[in-house]
MDAnalysis code that builds the backbone (N, CA, C; Angstrom):
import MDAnalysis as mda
import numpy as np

u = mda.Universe.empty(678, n_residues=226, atom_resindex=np.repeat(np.arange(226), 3), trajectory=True)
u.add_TopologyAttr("name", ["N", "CA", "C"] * 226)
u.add_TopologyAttr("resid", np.arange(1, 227))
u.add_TopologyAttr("resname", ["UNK", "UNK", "UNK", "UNK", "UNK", "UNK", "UNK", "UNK", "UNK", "UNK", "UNK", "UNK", "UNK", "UNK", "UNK", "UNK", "UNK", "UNK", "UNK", "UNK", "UNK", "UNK", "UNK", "UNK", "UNK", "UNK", "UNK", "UNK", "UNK", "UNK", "UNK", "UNK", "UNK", "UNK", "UNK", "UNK", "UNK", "UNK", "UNK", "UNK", "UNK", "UNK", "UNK", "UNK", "UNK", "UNK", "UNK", "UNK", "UNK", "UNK", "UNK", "UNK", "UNK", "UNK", "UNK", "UNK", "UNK", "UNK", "UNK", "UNK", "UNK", "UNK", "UNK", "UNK", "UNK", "UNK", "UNK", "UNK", "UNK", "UNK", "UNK", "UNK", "UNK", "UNK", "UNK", "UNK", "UNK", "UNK", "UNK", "UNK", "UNK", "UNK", "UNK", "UNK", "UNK", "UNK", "UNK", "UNK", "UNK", "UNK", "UNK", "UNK", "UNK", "UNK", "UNK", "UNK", "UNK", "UNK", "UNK", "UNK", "UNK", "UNK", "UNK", "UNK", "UNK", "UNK", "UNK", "UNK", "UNK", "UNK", "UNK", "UNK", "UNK", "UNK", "UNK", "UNK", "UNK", "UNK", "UNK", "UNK", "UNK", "UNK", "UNK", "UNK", "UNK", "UNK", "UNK", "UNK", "UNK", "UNK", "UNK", "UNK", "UNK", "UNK", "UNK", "UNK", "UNK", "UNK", "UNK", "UNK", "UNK", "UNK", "UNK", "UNK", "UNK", "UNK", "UNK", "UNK", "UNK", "UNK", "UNK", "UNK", "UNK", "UNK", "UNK", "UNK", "UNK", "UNK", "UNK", "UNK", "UNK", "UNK", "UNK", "UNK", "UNK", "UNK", "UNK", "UNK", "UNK", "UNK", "UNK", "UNK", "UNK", "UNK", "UNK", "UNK", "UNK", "UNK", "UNK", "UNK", "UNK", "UNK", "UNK", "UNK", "UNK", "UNK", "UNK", "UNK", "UNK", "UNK", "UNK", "UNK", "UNK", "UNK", "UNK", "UNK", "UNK", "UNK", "UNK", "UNK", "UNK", "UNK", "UNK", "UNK", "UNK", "UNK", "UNK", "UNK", "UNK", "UNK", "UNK", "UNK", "UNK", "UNK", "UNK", "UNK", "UNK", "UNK", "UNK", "UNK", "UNK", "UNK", "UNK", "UNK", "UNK", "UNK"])
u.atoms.positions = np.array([
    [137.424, 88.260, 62.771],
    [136.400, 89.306, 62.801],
    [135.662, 89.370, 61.462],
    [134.404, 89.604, 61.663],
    [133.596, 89.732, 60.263],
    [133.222, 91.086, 59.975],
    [133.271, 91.878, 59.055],
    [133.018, 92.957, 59.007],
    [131.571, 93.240, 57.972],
    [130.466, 93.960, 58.452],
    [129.369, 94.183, 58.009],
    [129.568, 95.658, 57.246],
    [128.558, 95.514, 56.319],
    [128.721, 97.013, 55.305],
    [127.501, 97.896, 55.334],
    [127.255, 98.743, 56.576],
    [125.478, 98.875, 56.652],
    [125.566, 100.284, 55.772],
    [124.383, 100.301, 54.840],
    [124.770, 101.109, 53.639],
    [122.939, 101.738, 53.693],
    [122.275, 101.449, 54.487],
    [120.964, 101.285, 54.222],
    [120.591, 102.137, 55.890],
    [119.262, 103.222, 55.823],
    [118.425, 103.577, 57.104],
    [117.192, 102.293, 58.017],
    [117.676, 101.475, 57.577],
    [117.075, 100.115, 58.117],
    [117.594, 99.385, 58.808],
    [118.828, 99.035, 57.930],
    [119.866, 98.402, 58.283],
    [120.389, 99.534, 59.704],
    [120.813, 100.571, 59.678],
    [121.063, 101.166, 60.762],
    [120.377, 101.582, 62.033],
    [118.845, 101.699, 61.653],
    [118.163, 101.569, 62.523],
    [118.215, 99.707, 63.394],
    [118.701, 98.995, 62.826],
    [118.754, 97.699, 63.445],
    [119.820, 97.370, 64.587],
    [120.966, 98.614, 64.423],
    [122.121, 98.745, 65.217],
    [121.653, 99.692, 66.160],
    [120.643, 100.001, 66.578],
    [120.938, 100.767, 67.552],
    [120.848, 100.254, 69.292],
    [120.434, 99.026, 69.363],
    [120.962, 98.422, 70.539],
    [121.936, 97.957, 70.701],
    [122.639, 97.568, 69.471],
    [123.964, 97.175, 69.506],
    [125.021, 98.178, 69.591],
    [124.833, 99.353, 68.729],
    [125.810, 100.372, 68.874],
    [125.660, 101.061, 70.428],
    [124.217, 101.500, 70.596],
    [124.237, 101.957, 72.521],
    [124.868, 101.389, 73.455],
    [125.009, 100.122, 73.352],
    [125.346, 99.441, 74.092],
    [126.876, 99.072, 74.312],
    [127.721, 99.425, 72.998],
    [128.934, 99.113, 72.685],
    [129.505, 100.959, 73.520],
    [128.824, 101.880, 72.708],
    [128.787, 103.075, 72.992],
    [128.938, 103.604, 74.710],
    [128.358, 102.999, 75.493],
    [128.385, 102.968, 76.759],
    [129.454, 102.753, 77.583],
    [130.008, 101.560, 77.033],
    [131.434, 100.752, 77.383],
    [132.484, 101.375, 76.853],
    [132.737, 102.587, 75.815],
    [133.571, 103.033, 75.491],
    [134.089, 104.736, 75.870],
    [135.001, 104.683, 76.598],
    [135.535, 105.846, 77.144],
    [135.795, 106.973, 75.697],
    [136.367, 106.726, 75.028],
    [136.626, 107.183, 74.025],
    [135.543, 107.985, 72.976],
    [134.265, 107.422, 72.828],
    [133.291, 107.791, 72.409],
    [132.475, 108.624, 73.195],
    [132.399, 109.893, 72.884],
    [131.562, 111.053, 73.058],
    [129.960, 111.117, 72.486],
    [129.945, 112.394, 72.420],
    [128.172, 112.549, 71.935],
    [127.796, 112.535, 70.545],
    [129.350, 113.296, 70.128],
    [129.213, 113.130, 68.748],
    [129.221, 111.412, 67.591],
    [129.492, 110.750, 68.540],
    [129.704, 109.422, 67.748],
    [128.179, 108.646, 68.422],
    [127.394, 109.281, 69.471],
    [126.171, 108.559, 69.562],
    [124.741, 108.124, 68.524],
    [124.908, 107.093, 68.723],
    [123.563, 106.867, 67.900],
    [122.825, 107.549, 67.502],
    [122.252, 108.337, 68.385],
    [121.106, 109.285, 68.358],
    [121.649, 110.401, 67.535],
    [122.487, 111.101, 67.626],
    [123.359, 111.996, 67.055],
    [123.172, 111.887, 64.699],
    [124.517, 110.611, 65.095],
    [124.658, 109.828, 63.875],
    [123.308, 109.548, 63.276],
    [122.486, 109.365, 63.843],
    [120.888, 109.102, 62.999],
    [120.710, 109.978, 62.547],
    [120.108, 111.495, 63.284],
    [119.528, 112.387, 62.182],
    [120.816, 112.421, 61.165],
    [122.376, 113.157, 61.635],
    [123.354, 113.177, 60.690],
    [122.552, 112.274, 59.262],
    [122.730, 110.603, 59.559],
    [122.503, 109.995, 58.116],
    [120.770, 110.118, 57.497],
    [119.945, 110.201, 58.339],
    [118.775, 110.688, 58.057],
    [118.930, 111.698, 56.914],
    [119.148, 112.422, 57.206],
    [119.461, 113.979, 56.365],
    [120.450, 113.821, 55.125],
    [121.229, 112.718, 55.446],
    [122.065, 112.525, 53.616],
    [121.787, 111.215, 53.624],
    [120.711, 110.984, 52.884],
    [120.841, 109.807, 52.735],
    [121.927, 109.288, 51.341],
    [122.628, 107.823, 51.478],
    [123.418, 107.557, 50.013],
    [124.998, 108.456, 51.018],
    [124.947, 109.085, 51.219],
    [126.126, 109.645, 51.675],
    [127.149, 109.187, 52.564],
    [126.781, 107.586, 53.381],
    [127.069, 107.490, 54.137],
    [127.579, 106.017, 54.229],
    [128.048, 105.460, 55.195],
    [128.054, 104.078, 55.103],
    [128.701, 103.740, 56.869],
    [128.446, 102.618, 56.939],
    [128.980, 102.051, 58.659],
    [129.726, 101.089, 58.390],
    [131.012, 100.785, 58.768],
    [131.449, 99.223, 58.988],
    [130.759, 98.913, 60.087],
    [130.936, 97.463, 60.614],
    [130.137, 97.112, 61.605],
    [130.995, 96.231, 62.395],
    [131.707, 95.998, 63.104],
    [132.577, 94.244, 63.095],
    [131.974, 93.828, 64.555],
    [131.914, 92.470, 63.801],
    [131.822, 91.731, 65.378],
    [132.617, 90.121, 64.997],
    [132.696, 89.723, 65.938],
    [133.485, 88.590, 66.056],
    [132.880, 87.363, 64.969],
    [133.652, 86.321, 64.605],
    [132.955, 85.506, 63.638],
    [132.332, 84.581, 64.231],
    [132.113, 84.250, 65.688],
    [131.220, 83.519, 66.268],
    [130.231, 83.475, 66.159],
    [128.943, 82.585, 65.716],
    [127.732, 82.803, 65.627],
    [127.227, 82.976, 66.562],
    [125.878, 84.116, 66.245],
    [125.488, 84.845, 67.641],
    [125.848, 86.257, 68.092],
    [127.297, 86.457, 67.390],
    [128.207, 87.119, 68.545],
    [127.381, 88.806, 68.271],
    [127.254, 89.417, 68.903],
    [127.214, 91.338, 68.773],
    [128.511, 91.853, 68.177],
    [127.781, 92.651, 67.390],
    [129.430, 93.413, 66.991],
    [129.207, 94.184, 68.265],
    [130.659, 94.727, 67.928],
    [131.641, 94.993, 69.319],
    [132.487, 96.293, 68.291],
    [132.120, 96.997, 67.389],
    [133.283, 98.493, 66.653],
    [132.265, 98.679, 65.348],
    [132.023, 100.241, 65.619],
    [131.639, 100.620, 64.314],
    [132.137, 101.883, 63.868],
    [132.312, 101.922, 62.918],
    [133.116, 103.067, 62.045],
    [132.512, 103.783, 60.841],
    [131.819, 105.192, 61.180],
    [130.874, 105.872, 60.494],
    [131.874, 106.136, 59.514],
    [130.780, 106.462, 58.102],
    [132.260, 106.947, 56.752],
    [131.077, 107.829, 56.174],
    [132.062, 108.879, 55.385],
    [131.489, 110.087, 54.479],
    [131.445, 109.888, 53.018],
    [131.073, 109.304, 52.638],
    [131.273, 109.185, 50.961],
    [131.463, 110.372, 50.158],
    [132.030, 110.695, 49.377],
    [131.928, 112.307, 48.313],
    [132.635, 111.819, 47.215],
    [132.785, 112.782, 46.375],
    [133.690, 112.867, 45.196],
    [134.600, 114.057, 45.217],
    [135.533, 114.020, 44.994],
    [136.563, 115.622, 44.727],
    [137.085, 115.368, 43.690],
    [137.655, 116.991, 42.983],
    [138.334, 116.903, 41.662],
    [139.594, 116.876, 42.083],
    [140.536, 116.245, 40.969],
    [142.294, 116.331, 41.016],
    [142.660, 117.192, 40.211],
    [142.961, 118.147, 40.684],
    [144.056, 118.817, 40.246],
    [144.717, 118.416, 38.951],
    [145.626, 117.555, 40.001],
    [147.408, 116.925, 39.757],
    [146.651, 115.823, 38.521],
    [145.878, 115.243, 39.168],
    [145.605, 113.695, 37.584],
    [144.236, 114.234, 36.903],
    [143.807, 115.433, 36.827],
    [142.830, 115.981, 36.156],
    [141.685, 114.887, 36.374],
    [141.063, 114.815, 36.937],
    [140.187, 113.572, 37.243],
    [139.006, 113.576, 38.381],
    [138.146, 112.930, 38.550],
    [137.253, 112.912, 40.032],
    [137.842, 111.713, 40.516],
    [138.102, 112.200, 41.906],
    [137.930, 110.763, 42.579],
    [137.499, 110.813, 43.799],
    [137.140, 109.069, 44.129],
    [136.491, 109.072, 45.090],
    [136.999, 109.514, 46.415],
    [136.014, 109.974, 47.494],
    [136.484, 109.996, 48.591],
    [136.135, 109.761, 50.072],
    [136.592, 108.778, 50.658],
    [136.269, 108.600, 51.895],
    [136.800, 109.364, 53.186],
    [135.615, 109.971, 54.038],
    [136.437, 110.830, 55.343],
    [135.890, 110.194, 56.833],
    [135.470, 110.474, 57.921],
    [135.179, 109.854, 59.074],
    [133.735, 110.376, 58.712],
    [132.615, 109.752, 59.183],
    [130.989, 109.967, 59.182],
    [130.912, 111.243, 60.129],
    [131.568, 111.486, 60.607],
    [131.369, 112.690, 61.236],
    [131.473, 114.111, 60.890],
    [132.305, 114.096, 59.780],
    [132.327, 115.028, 58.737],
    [130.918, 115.553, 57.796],
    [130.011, 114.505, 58.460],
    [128.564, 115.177, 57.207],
    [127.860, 115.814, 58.518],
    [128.558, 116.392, 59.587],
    [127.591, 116.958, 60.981],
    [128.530, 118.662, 61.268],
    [128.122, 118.520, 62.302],
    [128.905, 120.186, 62.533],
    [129.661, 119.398, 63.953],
    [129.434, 117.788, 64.454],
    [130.281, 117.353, 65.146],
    [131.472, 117.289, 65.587],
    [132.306, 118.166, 66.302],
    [133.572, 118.691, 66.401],
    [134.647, 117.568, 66.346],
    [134.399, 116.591, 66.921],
    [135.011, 115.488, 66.948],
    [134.859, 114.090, 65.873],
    [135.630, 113.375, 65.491],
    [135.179, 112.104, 64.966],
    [135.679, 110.950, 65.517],
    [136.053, 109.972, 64.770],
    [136.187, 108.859, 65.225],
    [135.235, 107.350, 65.201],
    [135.799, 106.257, 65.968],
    [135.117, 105.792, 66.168],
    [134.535, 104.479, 67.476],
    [133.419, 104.170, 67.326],
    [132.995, 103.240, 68.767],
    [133.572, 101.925, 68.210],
    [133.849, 101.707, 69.889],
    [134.571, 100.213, 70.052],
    [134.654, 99.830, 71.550],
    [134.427, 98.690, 71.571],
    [134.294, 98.010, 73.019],
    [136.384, 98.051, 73.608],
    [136.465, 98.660, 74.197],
    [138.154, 99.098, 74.393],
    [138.962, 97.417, 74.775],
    [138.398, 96.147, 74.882],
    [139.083, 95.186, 75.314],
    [139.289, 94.288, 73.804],
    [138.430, 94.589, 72.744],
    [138.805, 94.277, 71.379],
    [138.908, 95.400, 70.263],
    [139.593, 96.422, 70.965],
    [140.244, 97.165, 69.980],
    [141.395, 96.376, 68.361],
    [142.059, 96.380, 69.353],
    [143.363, 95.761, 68.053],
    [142.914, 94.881, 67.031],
    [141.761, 93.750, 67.048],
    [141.559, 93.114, 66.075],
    [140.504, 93.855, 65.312],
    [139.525, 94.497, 65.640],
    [138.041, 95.420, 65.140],
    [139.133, 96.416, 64.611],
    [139.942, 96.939, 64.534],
    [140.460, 97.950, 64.075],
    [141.496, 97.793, 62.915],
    [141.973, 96.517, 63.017],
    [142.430, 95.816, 62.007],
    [141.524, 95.112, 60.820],
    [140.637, 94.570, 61.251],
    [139.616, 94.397, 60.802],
    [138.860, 95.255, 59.820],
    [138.348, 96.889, 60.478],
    [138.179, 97.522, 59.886],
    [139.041, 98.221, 58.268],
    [140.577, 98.282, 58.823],
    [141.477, 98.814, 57.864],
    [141.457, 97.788, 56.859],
    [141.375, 96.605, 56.826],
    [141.087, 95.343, 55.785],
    [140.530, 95.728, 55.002],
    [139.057, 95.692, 55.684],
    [138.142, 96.089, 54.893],
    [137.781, 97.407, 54.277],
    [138.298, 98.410, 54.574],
    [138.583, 99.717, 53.968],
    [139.627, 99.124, 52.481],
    [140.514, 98.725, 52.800],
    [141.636, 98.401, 51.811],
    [140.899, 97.651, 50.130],
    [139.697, 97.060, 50.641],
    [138.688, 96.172, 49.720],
    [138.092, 96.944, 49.025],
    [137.891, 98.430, 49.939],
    [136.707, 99.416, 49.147],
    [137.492, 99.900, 47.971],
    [136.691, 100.378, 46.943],
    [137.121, 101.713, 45.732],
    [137.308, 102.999, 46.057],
    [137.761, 103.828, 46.461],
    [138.565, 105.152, 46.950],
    [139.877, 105.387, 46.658],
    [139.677, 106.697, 46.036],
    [141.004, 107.669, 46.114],
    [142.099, 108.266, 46.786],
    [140.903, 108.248, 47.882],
    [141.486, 109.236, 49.006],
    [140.959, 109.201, 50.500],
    [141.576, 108.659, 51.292],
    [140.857, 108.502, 52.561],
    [141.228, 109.415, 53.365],
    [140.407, 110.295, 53.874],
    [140.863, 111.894, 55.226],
    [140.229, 111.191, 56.293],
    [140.786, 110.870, 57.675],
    [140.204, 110.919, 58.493],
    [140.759, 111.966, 60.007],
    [139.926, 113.228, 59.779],
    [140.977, 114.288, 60.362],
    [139.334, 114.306, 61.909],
    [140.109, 114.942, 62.673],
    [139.505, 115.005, 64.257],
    [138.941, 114.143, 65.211],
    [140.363, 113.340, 65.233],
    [139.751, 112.232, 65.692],
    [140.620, 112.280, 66.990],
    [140.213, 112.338, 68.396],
    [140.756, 112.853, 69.327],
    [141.582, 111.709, 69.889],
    [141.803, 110.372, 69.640],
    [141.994, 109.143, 70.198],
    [142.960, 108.741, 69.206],
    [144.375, 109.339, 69.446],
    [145.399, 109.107, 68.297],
    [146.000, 107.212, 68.517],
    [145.627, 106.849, 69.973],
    [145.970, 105.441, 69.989],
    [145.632, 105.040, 68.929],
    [143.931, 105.135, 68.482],
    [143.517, 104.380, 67.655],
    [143.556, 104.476, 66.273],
    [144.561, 105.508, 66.016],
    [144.421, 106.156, 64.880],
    [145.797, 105.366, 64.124],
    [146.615, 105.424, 64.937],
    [147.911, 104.706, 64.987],
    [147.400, 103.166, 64.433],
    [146.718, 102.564, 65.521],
    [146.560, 101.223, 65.097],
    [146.216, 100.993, 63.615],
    [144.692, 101.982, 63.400],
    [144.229, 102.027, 61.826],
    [145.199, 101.654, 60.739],
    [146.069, 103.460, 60.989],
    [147.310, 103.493, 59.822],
    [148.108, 101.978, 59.591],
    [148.042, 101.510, 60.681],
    [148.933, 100.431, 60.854],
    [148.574, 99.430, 59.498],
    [147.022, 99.332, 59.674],
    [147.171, 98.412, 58.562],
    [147.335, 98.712, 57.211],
    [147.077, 99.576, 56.896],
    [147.334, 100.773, 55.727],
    [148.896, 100.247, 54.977],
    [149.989, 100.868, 56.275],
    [151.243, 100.416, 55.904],
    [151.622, 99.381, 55.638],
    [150.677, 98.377, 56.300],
    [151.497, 97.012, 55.637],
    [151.064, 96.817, 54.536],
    [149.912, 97.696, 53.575],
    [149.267, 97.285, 52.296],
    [149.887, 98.245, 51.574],
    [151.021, 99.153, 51.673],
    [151.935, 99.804, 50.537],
    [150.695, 101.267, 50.490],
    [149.798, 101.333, 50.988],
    [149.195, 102.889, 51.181],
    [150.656, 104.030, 51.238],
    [149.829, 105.088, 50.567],
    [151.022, 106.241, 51.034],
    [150.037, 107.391, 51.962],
    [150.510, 107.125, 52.979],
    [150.263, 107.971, 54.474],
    [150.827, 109.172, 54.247],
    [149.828, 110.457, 54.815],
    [150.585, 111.759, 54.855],
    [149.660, 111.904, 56.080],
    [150.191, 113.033, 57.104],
    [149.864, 113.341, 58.120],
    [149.473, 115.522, 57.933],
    [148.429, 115.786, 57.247],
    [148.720, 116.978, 57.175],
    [148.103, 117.888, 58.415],
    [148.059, 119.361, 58.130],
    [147.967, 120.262, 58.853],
    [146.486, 121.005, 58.320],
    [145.885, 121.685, 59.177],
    [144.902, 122.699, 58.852],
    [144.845, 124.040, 59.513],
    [145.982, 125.170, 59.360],
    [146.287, 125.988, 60.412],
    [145.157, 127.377, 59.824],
    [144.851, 127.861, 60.374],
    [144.044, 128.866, 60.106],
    [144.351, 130.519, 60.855],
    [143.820, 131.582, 60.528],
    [144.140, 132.808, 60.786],
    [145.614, 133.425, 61.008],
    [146.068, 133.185, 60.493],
    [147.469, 133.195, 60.380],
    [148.449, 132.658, 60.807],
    [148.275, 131.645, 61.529],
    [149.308, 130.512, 61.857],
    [148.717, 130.115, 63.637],
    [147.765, 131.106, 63.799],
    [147.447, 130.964, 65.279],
    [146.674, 130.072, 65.352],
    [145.700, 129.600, 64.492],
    [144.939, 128.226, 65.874],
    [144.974, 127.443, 64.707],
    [145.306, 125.942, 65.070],
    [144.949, 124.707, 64.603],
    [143.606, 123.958, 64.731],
    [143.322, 124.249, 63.657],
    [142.146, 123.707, 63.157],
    [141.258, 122.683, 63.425],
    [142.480, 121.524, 63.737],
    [142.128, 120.210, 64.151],
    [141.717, 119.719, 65.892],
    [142.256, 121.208, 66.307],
    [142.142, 120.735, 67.577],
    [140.763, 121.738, 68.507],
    [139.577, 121.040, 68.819],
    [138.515, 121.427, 69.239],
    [138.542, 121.438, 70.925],
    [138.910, 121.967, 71.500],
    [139.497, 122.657, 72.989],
    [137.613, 122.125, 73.806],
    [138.197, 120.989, 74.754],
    [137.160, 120.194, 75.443],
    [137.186, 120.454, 77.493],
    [136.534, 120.756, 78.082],
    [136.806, 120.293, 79.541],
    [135.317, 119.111, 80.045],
    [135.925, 118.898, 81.185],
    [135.272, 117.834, 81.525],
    [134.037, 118.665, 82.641],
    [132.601, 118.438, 82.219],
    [132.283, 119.245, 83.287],
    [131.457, 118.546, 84.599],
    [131.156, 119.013, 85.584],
    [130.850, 118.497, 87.161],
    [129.530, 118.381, 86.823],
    [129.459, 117.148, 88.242],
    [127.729, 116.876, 87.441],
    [127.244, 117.345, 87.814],
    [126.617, 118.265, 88.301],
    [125.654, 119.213, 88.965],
    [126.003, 120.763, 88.306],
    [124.816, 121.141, 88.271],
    [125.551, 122.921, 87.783],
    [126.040, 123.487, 88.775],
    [125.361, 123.560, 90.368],
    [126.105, 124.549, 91.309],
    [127.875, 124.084, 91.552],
    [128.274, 122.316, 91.191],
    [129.686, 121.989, 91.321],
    [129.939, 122.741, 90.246],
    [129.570, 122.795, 89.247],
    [130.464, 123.488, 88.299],
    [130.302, 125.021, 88.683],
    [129.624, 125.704, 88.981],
    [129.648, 127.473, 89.576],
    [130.954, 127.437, 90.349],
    [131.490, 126.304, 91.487],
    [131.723, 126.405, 92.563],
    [133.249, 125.936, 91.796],
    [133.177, 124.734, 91.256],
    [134.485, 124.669, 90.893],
    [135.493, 124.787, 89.339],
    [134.577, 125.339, 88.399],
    [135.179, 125.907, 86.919],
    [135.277, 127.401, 87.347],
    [134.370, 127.724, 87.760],
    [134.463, 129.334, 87.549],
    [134.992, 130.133, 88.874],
    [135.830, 131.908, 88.343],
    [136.217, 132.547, 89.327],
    [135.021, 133.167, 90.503],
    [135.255, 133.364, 91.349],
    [134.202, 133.555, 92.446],
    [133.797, 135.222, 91.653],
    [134.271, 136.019, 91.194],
    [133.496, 137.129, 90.931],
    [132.324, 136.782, 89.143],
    [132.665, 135.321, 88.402],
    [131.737, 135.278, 87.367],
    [130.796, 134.524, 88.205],
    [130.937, 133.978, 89.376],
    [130.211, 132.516, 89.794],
    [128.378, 133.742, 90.569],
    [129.317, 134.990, 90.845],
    [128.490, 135.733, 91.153],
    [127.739, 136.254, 90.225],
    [128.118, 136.525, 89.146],
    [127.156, 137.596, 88.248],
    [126.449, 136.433, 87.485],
    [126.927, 134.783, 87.296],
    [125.825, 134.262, 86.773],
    [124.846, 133.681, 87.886],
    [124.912, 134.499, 89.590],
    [124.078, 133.729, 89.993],
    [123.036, 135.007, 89.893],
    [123.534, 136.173, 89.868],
    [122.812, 137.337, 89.872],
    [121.712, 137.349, 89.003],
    [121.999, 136.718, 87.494],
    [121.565, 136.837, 86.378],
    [120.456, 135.916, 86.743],
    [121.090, 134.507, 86.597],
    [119.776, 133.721, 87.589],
    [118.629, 134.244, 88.046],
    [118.687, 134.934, 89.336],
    [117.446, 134.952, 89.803],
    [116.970, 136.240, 89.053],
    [117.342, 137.262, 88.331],
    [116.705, 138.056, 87.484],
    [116.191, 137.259, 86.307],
    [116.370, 135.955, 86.204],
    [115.443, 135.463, 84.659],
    [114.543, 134.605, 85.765],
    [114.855, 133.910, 86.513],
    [113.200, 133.087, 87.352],
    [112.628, 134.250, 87.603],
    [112.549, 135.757, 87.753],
    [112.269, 136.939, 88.586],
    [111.057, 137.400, 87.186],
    [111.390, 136.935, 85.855],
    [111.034, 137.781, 84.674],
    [110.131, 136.958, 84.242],
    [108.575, 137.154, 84.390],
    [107.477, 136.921, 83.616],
    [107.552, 136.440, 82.122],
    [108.223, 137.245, 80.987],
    [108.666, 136.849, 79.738],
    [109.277, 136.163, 79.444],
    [110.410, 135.512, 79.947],
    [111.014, 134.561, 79.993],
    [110.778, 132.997, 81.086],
    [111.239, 132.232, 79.831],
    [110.976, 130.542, 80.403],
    [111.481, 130.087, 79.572],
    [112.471, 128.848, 80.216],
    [113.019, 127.377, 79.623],
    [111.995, 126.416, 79.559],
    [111.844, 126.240, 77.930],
    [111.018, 124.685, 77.704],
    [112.257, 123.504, 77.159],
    [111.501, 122.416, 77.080],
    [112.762, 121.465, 76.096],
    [111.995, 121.111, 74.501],
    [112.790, 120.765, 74.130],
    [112.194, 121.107, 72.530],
    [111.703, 119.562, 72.340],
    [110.540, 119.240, 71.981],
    [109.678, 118.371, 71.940],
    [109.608, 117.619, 70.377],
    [109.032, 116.662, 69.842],
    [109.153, 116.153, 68.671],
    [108.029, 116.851, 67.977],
    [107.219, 117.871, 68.195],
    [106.177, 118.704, 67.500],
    [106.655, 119.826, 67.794],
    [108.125, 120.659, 68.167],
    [108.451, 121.802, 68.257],
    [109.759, 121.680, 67.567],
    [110.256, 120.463, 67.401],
    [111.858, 120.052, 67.245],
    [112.265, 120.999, 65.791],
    [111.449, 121.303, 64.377],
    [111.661, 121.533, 63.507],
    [111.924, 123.119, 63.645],
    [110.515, 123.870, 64.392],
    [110.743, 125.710, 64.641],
    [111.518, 125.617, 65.580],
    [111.923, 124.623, 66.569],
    [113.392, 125.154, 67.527],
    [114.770, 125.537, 66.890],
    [114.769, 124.281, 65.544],
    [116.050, 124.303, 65.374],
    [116.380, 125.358, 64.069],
    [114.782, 125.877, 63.668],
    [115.022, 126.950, 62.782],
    [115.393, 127.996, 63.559],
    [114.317, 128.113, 64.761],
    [115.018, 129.526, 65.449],
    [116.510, 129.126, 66.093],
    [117.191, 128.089, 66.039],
    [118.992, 128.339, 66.679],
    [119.445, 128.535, 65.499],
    [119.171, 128.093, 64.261],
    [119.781, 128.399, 63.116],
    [119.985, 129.687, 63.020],
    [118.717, 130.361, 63.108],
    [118.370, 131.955, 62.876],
    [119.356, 132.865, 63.586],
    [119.745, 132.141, 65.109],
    [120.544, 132.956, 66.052],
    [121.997, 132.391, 65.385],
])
């Protein structure tokens, strides 16, 4: 496997048929690890960011796994010092999840691959916390351990011991909205949001638009605002 270092908004704009396409084929990868997503994310920091890329060493070949990263610095404490730090690319978004895309029939070598080449970089400290796909997380560490890394597995518990931090509570939903009225919800909410319904088509003042690339900037000020 060859592993690419895309460090550049050019360079990443050049992956995006390759990553969609890998992206598609992978069960594991959600919305938050989509292209489209990950763009504005690195748009907006630029320097902050970086992609492995791997694809096979065949000439020709498509990569086939990419693995978004967070660049920062933190202070030490313990060795009075800055050091560097690497976390999952998903960490520079409000993306609940991280992780990363991979074609699921060359997992084990792209993922090995990747940890190699992590092992090459300059870093202090590597966090890669919310990553819902512990198979693959396992494999990662894997290569870690055979390079004498010291692995810790920590915790992020919050409000007094009641919810874990790490874990972002997901369901799967029906493709249609009336399947989902009919089969997520109890028959007395399935009623009051159908009630509500026809009182907003019923209301002159109100209307759903979709937010357009000449509205995209005051939309997302007014969700900010809310």
């Amino acid at each position: 496997m060859q592993v690419d270092v895309i460090e550049t908004w050019d360079a990443f704009l050049g992956l995006k048929q390759a990553w969609e396409t890998v992206h598609a084929q992978d069960p594991e990868a959600g919305y938050f690890l989509s292209w489209q997503w990950l763009g504005e994310v690195f748009r907006a920091n630029p320097d902050r960011w970086r992609v492995l890329a791997v694809k096979p060493d065949d000439a020709g070949s498509d990569h086939v796994c990419f693995f978004p990263l967070k660049l920062g610095t933190r202070w030490s404490s313990s060795s009075q010092q800055f050091t560097t730090e690497i976390q999952a690319g998903g960490r520079l978004s409000w993306g609940q999840y991280t992780g990363f895309v991979c074609l699921p029939d060359r997992e084990k070598p792209a993922i090995a691959a990747v940890a190699a080449k992590l092992c090459e970089l300059p870093w202090g400290r590597l966090s890669h916390k919310n990553d819902p796909c512990q198979r693959r997380l396992k494999l990662l560490l894997n290569g870690f351990a055979k390079s004498g890394y010291r692995i810790s597995h920590g915790e992020d518990i919050i409000n007094g011991g009641t919810v874990d931090n790490l874990i972002c509570p997901q369901i799967q939903l029906s493709g249609d909205y009336e399947s989902y009225l009919e089969s997520c919800l109890s028959s007395n909410t399935r009623q009051k949001m159908r009630r509500f319904w026809r009182k907003f088509e019923a209301a002159d003042e109100l209307k759903i638009t979709s937010s357009t690339a000449e509205t995209h900037d005051r939309d997302l000020t007014i969700l900010l605002d809310f």
